[in-house]
Backbone as a chain_set.jsonl record, in Angstrom:
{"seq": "XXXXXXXXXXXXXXXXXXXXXXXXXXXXXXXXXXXXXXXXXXXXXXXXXXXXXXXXXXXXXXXXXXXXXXXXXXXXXXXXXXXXXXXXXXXXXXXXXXXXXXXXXXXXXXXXX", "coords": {"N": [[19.795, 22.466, 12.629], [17.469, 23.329, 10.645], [13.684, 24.842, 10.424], [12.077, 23.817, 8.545], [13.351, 21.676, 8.06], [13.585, 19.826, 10.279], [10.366, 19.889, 9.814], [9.836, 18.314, 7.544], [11.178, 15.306, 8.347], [9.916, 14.981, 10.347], [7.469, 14.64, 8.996], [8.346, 12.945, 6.883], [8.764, 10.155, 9.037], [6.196, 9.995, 9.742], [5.038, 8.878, 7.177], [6.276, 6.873, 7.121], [5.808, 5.308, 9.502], [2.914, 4.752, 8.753], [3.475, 3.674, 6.403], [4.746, 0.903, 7.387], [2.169, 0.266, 9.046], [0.04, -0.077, 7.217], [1.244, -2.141, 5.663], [1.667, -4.578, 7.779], [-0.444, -4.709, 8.895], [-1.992, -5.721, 6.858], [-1.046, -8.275, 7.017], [-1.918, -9.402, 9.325], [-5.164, -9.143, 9.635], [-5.43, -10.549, 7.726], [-6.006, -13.607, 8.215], [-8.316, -13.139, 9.508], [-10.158, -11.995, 8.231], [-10.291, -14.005, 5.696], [-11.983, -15.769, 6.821], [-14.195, -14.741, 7.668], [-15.027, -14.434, 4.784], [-15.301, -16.932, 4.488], [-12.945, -18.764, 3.047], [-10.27, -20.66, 2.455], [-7.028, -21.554, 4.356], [-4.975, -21.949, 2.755], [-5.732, -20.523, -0.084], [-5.582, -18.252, 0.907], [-2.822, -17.656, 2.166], [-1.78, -17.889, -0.907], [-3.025, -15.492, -1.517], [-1.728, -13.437, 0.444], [0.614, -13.854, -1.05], [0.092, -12.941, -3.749], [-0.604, -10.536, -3.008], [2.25, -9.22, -1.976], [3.291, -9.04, -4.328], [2.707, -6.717, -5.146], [4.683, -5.088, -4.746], [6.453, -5.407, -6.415], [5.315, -3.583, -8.623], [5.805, -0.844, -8.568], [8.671, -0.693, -9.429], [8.039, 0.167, -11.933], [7.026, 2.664, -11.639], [8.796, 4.152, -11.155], [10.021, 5.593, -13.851], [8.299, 7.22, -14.567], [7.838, 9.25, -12.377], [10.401, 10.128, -12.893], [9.982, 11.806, -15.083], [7.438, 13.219, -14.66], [8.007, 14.181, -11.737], [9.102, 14.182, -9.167], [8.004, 14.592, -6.663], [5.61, 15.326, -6.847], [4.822, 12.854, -8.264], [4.8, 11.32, -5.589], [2.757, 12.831, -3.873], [-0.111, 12.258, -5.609], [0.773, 9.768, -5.462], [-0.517, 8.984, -2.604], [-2.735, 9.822, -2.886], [-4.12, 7.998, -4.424], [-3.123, 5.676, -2.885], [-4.792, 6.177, -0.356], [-7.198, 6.123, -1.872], [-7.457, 3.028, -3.027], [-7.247, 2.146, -0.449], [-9.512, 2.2, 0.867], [-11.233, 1.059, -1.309], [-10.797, -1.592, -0.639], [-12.041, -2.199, 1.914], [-14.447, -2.142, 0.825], [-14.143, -4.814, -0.281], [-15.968, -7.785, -1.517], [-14.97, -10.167, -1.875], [-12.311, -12.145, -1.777], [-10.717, -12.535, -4.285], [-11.338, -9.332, -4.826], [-10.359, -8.371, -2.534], [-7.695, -8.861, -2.918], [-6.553, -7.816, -5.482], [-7.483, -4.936, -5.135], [-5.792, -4.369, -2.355], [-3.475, -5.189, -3.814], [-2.709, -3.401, -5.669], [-2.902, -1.061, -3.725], [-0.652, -1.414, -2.536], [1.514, -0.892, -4.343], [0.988, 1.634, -4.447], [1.689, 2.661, -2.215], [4.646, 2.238, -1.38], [5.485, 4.009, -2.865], [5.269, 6.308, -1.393], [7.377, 6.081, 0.985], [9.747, 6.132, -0.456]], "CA": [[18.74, 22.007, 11.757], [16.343, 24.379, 9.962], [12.547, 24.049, 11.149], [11.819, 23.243, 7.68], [14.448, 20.326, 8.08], [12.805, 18.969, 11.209], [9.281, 19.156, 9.713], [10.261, 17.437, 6.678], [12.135, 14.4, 9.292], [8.464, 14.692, 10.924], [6.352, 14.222, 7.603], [8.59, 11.27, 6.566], [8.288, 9.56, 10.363], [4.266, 9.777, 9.538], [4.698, 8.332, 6.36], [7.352, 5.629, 7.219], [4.789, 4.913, 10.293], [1.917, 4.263, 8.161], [3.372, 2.269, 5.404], [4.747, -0.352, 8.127], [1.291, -0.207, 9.79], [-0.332, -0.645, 5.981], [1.841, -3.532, 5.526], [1.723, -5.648, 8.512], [-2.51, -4.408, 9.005], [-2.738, -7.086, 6.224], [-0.673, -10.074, 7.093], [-2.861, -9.919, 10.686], [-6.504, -9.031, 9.208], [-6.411, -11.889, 6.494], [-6.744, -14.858, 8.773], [-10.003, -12.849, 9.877], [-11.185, -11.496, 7.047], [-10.485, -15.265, 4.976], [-12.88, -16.24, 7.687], [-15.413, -13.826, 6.731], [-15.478, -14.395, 3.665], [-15.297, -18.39, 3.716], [-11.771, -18.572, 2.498], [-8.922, -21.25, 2.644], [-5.811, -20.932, 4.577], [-4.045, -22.465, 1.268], [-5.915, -19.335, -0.754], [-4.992, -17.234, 1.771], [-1.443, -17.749, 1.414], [-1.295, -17.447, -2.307], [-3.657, -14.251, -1.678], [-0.498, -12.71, 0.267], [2.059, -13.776, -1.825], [-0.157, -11.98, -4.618], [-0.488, -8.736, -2.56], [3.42, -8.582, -2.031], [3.988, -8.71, -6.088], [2.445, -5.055, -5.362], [5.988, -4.428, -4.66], [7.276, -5.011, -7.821], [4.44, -2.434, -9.496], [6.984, 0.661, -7.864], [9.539, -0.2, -10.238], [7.555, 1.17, -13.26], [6.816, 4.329, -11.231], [10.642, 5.339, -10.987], [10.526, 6.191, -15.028], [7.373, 8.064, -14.618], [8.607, 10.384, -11.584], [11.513, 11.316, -13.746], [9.047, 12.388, -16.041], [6.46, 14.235, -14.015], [8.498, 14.778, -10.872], [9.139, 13.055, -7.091], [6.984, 15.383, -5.529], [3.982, 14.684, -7.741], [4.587, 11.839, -7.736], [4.724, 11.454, -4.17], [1.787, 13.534, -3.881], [-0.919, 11.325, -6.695], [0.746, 7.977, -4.363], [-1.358, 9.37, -0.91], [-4.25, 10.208, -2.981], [-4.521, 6.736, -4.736], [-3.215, 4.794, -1.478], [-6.124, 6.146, 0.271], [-9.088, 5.471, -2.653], [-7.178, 1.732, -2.787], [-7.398, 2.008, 1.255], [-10.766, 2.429, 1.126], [-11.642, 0.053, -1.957], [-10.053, -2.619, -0.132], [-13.075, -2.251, 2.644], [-15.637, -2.938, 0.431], [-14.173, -5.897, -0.983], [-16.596, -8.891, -0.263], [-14.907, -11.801, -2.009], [-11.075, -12.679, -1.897], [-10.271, -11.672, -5.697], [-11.69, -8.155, -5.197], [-9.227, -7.469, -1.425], [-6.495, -9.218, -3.134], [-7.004, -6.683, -6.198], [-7.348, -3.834, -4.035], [-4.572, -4.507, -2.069], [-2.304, -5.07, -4.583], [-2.918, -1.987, -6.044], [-2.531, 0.006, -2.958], [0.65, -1.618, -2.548], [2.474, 0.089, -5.34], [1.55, 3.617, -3.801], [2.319, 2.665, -0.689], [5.974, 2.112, -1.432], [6.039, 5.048, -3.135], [5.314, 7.481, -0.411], [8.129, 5.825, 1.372], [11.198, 5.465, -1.241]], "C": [[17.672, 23.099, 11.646], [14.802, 24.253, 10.336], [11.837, 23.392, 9.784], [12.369, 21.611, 7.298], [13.619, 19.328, 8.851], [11.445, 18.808, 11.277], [9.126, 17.663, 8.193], [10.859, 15.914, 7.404], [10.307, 13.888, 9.904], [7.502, 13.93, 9.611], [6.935, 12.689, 7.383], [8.378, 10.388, 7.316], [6.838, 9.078, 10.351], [4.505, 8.583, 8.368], [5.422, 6.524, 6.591], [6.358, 4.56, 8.321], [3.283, 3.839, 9.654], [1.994, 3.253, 7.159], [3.665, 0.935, 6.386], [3.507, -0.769, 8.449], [0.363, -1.093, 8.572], [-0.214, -2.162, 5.716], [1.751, -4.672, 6.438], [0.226, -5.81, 9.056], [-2.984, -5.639, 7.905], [-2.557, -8.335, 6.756], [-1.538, -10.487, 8.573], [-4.048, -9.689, 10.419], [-6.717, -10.077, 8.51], [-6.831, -12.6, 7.063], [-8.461, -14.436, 9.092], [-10.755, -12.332, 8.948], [-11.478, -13.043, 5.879], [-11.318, -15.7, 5.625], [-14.254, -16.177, 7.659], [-15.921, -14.313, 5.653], [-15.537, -16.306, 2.871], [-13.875, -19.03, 2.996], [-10.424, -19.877, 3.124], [-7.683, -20.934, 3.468], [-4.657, -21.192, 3.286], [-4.511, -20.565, 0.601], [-5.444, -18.35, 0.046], [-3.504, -16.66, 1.606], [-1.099, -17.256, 0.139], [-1.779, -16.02, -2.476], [-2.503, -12.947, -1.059], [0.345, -12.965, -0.319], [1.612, -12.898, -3.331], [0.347, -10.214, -4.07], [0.965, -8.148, -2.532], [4.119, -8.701, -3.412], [3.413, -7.423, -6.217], [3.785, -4.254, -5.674], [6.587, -4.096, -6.01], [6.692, -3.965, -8.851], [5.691, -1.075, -9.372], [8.149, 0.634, -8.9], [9.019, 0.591, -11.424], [7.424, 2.593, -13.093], [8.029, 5.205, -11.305], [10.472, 6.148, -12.42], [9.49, 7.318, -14.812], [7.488, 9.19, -12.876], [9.616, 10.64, -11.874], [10.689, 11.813, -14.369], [8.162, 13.548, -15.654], [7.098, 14.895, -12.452], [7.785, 14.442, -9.767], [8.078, 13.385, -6.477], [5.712, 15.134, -5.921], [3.702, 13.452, -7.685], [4.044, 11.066, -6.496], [3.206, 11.609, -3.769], [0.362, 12.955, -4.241], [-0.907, 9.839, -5.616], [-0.427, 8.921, -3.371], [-2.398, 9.203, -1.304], [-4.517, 9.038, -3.304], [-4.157, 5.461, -3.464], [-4.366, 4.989, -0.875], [-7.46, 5.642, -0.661], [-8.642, 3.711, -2.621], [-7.297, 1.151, -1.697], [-8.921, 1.276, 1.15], [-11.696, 1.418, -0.032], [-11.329, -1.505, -1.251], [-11.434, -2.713, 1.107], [-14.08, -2.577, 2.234], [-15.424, -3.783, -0.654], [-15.044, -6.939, -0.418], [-16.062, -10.12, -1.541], [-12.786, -11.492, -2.202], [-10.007, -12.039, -2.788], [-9.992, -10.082, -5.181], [-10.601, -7.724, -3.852], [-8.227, -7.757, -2.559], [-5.927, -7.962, -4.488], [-6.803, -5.587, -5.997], [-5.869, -3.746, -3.303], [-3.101, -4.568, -2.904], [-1.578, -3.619, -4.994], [-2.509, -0.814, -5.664], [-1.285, -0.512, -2.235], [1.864, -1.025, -2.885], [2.452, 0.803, -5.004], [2.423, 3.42, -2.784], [3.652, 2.68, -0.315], [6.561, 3.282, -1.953], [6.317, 6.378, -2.331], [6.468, 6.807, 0.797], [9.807, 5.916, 1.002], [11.373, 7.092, -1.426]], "O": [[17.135, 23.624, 12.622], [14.668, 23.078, 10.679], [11.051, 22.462, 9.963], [11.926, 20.742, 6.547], [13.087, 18.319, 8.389], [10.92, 18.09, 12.127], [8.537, 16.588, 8.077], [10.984, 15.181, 6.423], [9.746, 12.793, 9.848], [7.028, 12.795, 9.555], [6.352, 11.623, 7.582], [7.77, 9.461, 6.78], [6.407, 8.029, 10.831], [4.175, 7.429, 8.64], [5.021, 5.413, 6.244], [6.175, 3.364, 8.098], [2.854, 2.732, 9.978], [1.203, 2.341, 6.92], [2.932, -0.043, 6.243], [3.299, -1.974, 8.311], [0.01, -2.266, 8.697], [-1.058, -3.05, 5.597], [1.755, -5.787, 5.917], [-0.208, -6.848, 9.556], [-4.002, -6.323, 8.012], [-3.38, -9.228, 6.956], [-1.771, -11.655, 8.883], [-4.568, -10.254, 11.381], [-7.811, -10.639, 8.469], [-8.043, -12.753, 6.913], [-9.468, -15.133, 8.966], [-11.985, -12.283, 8.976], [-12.567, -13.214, 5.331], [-11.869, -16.48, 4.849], [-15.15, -17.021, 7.636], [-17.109, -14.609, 5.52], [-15.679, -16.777, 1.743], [-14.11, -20.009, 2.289], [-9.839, -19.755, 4.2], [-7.238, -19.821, 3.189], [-3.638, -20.527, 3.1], [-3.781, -19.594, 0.797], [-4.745, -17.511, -0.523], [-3.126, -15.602, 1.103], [-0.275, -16.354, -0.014], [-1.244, -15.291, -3.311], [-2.317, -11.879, -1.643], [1.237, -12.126, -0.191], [2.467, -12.302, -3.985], [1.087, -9.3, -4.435], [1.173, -6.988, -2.888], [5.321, -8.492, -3.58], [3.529, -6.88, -7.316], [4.005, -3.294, -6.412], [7.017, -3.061, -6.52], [7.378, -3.522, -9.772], [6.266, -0.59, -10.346], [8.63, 1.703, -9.275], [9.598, 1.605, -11.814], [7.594, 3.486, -13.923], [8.209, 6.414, -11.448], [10.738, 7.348, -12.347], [9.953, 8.455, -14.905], [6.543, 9.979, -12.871], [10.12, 11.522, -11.179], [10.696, 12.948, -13.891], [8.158, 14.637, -16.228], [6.692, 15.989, -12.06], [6.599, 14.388, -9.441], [7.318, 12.647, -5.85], [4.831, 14.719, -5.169], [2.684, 12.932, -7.228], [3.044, 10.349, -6.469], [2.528, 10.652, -3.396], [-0.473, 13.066, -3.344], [-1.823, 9.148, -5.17], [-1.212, 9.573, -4.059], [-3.235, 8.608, -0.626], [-5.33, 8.581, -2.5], [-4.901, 4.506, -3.246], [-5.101, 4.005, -0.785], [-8.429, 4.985, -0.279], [-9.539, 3.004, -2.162], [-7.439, -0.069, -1.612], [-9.257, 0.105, 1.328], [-12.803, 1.029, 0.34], [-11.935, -2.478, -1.701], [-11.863, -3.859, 0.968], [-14.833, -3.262, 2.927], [-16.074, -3.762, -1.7], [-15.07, -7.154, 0.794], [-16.906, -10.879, -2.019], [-12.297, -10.543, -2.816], [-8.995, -11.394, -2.511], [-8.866, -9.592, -5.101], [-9.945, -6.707, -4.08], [-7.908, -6.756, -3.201], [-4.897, -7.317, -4.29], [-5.907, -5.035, -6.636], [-4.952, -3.064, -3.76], [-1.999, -4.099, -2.62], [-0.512, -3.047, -4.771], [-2.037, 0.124, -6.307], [-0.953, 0.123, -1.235], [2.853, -0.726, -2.216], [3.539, 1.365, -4.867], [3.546, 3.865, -2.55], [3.987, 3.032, 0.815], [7.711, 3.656, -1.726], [7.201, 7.219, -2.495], [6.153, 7.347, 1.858], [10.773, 5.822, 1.76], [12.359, 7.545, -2.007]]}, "num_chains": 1, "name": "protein.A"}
């Protein structure tokens, strides 16, 4: 294996790392953040079953990384996962995480696939 091989194996390991942590950092923060913010366990519920229709956003991205290319692609996901990261912190009502989250859903799958 090439050392270019085994940092490439490394980079993906980070990324593969972070989207799990991404992903399962919500389904254990909502109960405490719905809490926060006054929030239903009913809304709650429907608020993750919104966030994981993020998933389905990623299919539209496949046509548009043939277009502009994986790596760019790739590349644009990190930068908008993180401003969606970070919008997602100063959500203060329900709508505005669920929103957020969604959002940074779609990258998030992308720097993985």
């Amino acid at each position: 294996m090439e050392p270019s091989d085994r940092r490439l194996i490394g980079l993906l390991g980070v990324a593969i790392f972070f989207e799990g942590y991404g992903r399962s950092l919500v389904t254990v923060a909502l109960a405490y953040v719905g809490k926060d913010l006054g929030t239903s366990s009913d809304a709650l519920s429907y608020a993750l079953a919104a966030i994981a229709m993020g998933s389905l956003g990623v299919l539209l991205l496949g046509p548009i990384a043939d277009r502009i290319g994986r790596r760019r692609l790739l590349l644009v996901s990190i930068v908008l996962l993180a401003l969606f990261g970070a919008g997602t912190a100063s959500a203060t009502t329900l709508t505005a995480l669920v929103a957020w989250q969604l959002a940074a859903r779609i990258f998030q799958l992308v720097t993985t696939k």
